[in-house]
N, C-alpha and C positions, 0 to 999 in steps of 0.2 A: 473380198468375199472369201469364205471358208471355201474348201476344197470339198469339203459333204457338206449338203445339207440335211439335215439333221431332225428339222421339228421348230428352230428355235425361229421366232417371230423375226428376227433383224438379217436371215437367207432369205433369197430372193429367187424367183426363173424368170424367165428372159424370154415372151412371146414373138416367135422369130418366124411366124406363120404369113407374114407380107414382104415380100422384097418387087418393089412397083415403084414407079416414080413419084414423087412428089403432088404429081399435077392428078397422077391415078387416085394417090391416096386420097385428098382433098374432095375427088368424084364420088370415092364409094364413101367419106366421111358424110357426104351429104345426104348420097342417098339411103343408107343404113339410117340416121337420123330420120327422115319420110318415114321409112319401113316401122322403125320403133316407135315416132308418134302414132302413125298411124293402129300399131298393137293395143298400146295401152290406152288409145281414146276410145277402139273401139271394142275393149271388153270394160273397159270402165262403165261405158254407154252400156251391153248386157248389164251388169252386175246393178246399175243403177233402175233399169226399168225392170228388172224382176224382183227387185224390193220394194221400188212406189208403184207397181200397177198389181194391182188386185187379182187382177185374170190370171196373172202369168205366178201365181203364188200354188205351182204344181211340184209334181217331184221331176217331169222331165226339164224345168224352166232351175228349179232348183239345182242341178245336178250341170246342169248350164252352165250359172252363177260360178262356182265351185271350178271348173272346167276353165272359165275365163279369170278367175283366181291365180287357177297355176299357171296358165298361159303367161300372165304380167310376171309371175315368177321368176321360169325359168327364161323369159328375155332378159328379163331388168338384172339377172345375175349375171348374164353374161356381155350383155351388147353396152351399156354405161363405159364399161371399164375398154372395150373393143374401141371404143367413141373417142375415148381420152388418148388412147395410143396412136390411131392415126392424125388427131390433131397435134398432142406435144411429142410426137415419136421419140416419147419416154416408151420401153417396150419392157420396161420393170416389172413385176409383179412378186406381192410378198406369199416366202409361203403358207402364213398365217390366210393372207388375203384367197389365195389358190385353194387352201383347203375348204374354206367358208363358203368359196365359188362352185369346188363341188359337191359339197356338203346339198344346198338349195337347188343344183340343178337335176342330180339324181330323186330328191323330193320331188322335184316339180314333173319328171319325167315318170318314178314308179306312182306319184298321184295322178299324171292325166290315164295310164293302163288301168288303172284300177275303176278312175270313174267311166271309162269308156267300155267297161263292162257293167257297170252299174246302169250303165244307160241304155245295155243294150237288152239288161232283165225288166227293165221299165216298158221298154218297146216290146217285149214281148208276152208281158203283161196287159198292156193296152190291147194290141190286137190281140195275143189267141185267147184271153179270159178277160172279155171287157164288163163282165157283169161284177164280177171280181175283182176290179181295178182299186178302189177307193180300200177295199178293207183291206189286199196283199200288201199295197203301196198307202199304209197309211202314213201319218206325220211322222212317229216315232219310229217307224222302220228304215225311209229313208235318210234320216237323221244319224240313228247309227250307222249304215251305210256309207253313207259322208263321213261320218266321223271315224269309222273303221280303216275307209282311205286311207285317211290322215294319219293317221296311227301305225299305222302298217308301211307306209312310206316313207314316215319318218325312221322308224325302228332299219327299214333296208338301207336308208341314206348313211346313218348313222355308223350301221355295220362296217361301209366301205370308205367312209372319211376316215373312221378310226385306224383302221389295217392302214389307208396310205398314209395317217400322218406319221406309223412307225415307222417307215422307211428310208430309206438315208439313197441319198443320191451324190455319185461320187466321179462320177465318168462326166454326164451333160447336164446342165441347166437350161437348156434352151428348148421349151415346151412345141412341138411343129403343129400349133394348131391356133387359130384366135379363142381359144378362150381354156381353163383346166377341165379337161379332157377323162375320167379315170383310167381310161385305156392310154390317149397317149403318156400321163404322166408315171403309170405303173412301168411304161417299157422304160422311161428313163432310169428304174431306179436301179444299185450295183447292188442291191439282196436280191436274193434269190425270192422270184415273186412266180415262180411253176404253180404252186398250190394256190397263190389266190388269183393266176387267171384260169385257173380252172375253176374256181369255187366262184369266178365273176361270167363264165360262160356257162355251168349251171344255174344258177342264181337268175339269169336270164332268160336261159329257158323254159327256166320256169314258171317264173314271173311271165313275161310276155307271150310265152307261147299258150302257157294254159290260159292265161286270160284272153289269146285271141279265139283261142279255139270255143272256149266258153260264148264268145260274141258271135263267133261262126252258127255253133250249134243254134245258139236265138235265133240267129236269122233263116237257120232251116226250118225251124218251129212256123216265125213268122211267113216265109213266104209260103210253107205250106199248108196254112192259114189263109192267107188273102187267096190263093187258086180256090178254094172251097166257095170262096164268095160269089154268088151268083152273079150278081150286077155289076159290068164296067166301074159303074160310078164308086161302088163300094169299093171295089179293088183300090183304085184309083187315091180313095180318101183313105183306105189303110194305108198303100204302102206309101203316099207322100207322107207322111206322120213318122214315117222312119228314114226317107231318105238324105234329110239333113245329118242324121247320127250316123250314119252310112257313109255320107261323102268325107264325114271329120273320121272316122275308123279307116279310111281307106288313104288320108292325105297321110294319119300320124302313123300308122301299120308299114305303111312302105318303105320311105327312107329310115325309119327305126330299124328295124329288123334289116335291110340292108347293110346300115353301119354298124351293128353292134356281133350280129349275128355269121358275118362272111368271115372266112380268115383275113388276117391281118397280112400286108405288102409292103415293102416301102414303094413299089408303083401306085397303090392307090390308096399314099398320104392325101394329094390334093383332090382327088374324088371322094374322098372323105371329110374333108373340109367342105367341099360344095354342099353336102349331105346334109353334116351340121348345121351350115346357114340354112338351107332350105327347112329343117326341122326346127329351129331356133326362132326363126324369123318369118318366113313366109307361112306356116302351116299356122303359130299363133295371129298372123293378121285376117286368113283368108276363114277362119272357125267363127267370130261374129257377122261377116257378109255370109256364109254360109247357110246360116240360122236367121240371117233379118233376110237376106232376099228370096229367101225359099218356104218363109214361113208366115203365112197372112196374118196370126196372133202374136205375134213381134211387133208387125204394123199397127195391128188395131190399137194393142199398147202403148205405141210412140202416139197415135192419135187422141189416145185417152189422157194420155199425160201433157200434153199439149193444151187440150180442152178446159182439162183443169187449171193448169197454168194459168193460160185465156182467163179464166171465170176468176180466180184470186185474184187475179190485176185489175180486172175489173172493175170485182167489191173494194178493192183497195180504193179506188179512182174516187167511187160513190162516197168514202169516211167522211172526207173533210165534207162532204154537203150536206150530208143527212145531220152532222153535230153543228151546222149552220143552221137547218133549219127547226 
């Protein structure tokens, strides 16, 4: 291998984020594979019943949809390739392949900031202007909305794969993280990269802080909103309506701003690493139980689609007899 690398597709880095026995590796190969079935079947399962169930064809169900989108994203870019290393402890990765890795995971992390402030103007549209709901939150608003996301996170993504793919790396290849990192792999590089961790810790603050404070403010709105509400029950049906988008802004809010946001150690590489799993892994499986067991109109959906099911198989059964008789 070259002594820098460079940009050019046939350099490689060397994920050197595990040193465990064999028998360990084999254990977390297993259960990382759980953890990842388990992501992607269950926002496949969102994404599928708020497109065949009719009820759930809203902007908060929509904005869902979108949310468990980028969830299967940012896992599927990074845990596949995690999968493959602990089984054939090949610990290769090209820099083509690294750049593409953060290229989707940055999208998939400044799209879930973005839509979890969209969600939290949704919620506070529901409750403090419910007579107002349908015309502020109409189709083509949320639409572009979503689509602004999308747009906007790719143009940030973009920004910072470009900068790292100019950088030449001439000291280490050996990435200290399971998966390309843009923090750890900007420390590896032997340019001088002062100006773009500063422009990668503004960039951040600004991104993530004004969009949490953005969600904060709603929720002063909203909870000061539901106290006006006379009746327990009312309270009660308001603010459950928000506490599913609450419990996911407070799983994805924590360890994000934790690891991106502390200074940097080499004491807390491997509590940064924990961070990453936990944000990579556990926060996109625990966002569709979040929303199906906290939410009755999830249910009645799974129930509605079910019935129908039922009822097509049915008329199926009855073809051959009715062209019998």
């Amino acid at each position: 291998m070259n002594d820098c690398v460079n940009g050019s597709s046939e350099d490689e880095f060397y994920i050197v984020a595990f040193s465990m026995s064999s028998v360990k590796q084999l254990a977390l190969f297993l259960v990382l594979l759980i953890i990842y079935l388990m992501v992607v079947l269950g926002n496949l399962t969102i994404i599928f019943l708020v497109c065949l169930v009719s009820r759930l064809h809203t902007p908060m169900y929509f904005f869902l949809c979108n949310l468990a989108i980028v969830d299967i994203t940012s896992t599927s870019t990074c845990v596949p390739k995690l999968l493959m290393i602990l089984l054939t402890q090949d610990h290769r990765i090209s820099f083509s392949y690294c750049i593409t890795q953060m290229f989707f995971y940055i999208l998939a992390a400044s799209g879930e900031i973005f839509l979890l402030t969209a969600m939290a103007y949704d919620r506070y549209v529901a409750v403090c202007k419910p007579l107002l709901y349908y015309t502020l939150m109409r189709k083509n608003v949320y639409f572009v909305m979503a689509a602004s996301t999308w747009i906007l996170s790719t143009l940030n993504s973009l920004t910072h794969t470009i900068h790292a793919s100019t950088l030449q790396f001439c000291i280490s290849h050996g990435i200290n993280n399971f998966y390309c990192d843009l923090n750890t792999v900007i420390e590896l590089s032997s340019t001088d990269v002062t100006s773009h961790k500063m422009f990668l810790f503004l960039e951040a603050t600004t991104i993530a802080l004004v969009q949490f404070l953005l969600t904060i403010v709603s929720y002063i709105f909203i909870i000061s909103a539901i106290l006006k509400i006379r009746s327990s029950a009312g309270r009660m049906k308001a603010f459950s309506s928000c506490t599913s988008h609450l419990i996911t802004v407070i799983l994805f809010y924590g360890p994000f701003m934790f690891l991106y946001l502390k200074p940097q150690s080499e004491d807390s590489k491997n509590q940064d690493m924990l961070l990453s799993m936990l944000y990579l892994l556990v926060v996109p499986m625990l966002n569709p139980l979040v929303y199906s067991l906290r939410n009755k109109e999830v249910w009645e959906g799974v129930v509605t689609l079910l019935k129908d099911v039922q009822l097509k198989f049915y008329l199926l059964k009855l073809t051959p007899f009715r062209h019998r008789t």
